[in-house]
PyMOL CGO cylinders between C-alpha atoms (Angstrom):
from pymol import cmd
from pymol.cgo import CYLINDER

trace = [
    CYLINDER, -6.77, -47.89, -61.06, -4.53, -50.82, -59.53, 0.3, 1, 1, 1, 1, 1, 1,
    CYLINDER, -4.53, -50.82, -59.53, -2.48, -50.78, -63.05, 0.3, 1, 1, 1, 1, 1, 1,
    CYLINDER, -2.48, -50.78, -63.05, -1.99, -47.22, -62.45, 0.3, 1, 1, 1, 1, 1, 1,
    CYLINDER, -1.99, -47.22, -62.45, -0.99, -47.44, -58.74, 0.3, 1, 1, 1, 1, 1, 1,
    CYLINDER, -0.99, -47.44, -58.74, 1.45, -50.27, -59.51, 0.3, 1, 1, 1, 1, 1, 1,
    CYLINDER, 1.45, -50.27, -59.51, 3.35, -48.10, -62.25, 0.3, 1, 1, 1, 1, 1, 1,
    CYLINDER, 3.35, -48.10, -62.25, 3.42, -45.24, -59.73, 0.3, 1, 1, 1, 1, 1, 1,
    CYLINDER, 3.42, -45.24, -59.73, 5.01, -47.56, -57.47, 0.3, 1, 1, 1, 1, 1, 1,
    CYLINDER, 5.01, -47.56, -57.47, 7.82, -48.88, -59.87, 0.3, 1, 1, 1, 1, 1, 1,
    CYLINDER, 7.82, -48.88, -59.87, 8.46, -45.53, -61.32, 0.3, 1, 1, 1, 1, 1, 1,
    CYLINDER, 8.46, -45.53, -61.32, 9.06, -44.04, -57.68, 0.3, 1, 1, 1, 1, 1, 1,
    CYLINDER, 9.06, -44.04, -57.68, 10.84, -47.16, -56.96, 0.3, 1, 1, 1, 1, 1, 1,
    CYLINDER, 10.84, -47.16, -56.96, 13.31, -46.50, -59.94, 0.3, 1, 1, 1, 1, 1, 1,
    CYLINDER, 13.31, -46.50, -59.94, 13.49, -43.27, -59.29, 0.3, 1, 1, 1, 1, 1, 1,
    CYLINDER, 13.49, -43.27, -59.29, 15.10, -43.88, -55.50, 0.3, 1, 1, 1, 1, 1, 1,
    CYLINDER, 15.10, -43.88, -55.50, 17.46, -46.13, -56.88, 0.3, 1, 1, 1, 1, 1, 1,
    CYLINDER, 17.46, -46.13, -56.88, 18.66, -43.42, -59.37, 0.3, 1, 1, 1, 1, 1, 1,
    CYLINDER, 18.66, -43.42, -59.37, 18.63, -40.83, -56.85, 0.3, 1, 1, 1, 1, 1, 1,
    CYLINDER, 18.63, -40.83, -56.85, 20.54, -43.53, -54.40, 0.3, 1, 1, 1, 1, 1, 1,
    CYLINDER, 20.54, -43.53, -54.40, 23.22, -43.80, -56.99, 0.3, 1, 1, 1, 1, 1, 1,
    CYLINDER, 23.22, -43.80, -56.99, 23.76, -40.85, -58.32, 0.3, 1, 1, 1, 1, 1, 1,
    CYLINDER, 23.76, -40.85, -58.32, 24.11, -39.61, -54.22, 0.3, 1, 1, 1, 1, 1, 1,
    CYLINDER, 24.11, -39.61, -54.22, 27.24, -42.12, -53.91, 0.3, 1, 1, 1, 1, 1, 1,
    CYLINDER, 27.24, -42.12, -53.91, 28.72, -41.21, -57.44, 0.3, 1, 1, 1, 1, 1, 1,
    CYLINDER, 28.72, -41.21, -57.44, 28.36, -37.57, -55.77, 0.3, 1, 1, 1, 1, 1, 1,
    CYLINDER, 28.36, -37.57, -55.77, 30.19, -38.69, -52.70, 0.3, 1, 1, 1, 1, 1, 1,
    CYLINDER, 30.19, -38.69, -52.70, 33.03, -40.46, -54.22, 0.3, 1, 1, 1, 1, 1, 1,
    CYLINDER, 33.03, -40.46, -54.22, 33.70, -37.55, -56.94, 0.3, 1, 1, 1, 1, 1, 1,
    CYLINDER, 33.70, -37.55, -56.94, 34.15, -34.91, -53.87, 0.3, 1, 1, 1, 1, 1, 1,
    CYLINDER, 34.15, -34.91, -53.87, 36.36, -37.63, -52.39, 0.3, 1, 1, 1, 1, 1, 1,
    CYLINDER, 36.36, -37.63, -52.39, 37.99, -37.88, -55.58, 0.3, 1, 1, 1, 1, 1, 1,
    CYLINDER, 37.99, -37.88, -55.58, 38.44, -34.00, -55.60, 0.3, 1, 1, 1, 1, 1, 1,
    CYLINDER, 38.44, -34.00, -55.60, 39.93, -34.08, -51.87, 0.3, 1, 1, 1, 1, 1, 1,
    CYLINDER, 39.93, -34.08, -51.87, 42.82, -36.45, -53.12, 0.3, 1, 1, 1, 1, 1, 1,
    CYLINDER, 42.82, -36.45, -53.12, 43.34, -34.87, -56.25, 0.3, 1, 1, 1, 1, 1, 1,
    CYLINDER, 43.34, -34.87, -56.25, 43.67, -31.48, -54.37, 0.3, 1, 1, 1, 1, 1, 1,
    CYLINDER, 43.67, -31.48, -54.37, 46.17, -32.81, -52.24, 0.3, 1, 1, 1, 1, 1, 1,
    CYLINDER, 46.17, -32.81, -52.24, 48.00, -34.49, -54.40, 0.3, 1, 1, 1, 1, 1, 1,
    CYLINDER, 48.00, -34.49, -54.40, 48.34, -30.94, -56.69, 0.3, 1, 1, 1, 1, 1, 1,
    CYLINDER, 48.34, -30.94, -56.69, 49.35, -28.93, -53.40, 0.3, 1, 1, 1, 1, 1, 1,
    CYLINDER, 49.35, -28.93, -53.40, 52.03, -31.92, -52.87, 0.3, 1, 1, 1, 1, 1, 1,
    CYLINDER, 52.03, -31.92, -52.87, 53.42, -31.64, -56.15, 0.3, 1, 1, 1, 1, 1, 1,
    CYLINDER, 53.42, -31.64, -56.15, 53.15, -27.93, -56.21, 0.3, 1, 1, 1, 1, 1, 1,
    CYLINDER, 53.15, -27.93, -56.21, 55.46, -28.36, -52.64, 0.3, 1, 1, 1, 1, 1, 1,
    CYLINDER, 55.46, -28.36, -52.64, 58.34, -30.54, -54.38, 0.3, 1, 1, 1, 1, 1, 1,
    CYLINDER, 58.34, -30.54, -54.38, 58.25, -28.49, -57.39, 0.3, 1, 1, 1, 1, 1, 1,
    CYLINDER, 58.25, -28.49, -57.39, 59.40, -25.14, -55.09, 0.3, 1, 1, 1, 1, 1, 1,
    CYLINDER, 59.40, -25.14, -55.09, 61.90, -27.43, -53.10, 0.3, 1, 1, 1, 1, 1, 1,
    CYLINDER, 61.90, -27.43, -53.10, 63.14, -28.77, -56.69, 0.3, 1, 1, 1, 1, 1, 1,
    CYLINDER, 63.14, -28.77, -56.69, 63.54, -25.23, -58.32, 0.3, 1, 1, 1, 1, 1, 1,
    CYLINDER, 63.54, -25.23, -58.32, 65.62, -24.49, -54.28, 0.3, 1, 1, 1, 1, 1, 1,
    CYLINDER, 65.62, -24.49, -54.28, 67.39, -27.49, -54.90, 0.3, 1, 1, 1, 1, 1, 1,
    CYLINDER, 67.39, -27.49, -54.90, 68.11, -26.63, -58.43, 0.3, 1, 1, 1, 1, 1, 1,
    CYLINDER, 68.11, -26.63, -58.43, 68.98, -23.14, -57.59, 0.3, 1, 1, 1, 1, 1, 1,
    CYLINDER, 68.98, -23.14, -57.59, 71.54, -23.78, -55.25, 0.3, 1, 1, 1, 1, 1, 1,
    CYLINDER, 71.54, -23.78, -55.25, 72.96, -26.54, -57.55, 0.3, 1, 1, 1, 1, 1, 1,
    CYLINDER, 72.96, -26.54, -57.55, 73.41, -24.10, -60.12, 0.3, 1, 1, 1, 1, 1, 1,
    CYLINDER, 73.41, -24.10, -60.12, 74.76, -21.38, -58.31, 0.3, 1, 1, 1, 1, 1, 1,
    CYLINDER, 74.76, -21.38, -58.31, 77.42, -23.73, -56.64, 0.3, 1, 1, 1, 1, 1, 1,
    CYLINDER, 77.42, -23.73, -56.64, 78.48, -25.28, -60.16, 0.3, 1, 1, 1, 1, 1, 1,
    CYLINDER, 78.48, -25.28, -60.16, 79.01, -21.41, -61.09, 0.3, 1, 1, 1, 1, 1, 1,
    CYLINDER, 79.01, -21.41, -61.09, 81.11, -20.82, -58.61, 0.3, 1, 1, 1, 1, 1, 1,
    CYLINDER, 81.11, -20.82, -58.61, 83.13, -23.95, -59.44, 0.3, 1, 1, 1, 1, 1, 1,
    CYLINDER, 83.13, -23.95, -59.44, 83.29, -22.78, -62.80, 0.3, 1, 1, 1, 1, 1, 1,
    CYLINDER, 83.29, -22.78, -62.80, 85.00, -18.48, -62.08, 0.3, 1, 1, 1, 1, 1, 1,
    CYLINDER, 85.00, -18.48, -62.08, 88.72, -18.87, -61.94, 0.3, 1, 1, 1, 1, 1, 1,
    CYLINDER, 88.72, -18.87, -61.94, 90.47, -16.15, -59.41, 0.3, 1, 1, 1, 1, 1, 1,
    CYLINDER, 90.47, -16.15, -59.41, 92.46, -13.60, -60.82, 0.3, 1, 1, 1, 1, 1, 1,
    CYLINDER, 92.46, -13.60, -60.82, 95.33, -14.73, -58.54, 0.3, 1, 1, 1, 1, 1, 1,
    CYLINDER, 95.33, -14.73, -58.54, 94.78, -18.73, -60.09, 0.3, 1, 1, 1, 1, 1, 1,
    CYLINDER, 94.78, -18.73, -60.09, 94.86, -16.83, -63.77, 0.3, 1, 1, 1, 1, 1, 1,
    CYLINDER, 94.86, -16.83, -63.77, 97.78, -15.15, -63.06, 0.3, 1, 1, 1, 1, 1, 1,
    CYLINDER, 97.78, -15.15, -63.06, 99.70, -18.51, -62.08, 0.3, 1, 1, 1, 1, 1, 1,
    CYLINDER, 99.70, -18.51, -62.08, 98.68, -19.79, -65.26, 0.3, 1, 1, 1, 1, 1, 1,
    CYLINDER, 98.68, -19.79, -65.26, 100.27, -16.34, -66.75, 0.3, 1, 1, 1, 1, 1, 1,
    CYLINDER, 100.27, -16.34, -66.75, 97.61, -14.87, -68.28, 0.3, 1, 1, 1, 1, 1, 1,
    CYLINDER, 97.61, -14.87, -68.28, 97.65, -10.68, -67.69, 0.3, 1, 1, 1, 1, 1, 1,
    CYLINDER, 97.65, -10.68, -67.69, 95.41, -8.68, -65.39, 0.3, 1, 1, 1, 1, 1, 1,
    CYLINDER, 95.41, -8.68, -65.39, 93.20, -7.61, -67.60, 0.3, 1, 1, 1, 1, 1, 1,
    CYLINDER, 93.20, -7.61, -67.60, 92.64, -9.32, -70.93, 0.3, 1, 1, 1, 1, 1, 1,
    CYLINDER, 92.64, -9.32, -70.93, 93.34, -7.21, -73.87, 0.3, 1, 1, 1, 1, 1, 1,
    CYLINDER, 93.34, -7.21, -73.87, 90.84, -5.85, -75.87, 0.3, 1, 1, 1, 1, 1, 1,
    CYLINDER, 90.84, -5.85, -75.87, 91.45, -4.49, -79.93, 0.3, 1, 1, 1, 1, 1, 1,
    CYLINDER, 91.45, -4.49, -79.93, 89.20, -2.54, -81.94, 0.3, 1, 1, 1, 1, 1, 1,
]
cmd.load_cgo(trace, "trace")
């Protein structure tokens, strides 16, 4: 009966150390989680200010880019370009 109560003992004894560890792996996961959920939402943030930033980039190289009809007629070209069938 002592052989018996002694095995008891180590198996409970094993079995809070398990259930000690496996709490603290549980705690640092959902920590893990919480960072990784802000880091998403912080990338997700400088993504939308990127694709802004690249917007306006883009639409100021396009207006760079369109000539006036007043600068293509200094260079001599005609109103409106012809067009042949």
């Amino acid at each position: 009966m002592i052989i018996v109560t002694v095995l008891l003992t180590i198996a409970v004894a094993i079995l809070a150390v398990r259930i000690d560890f496996i709490e603290k792996k549980a705690e640092i996961a959902n920590e893990n989680m919480k960072i990784l959920d802000a880091n998403i939402r912080s990338i997700r943030k400088d993504n939308e200010l990127l694709s802004d930033e690249y917007d306006n980039l883009f639409k100021s190289i396009k207006q760079e880019l369109v000539i006036s009809d007043a600068e293509l007629k200094s260079y001599g070209y005609p109103d409106k370009p012809e067009v042949s069938d």
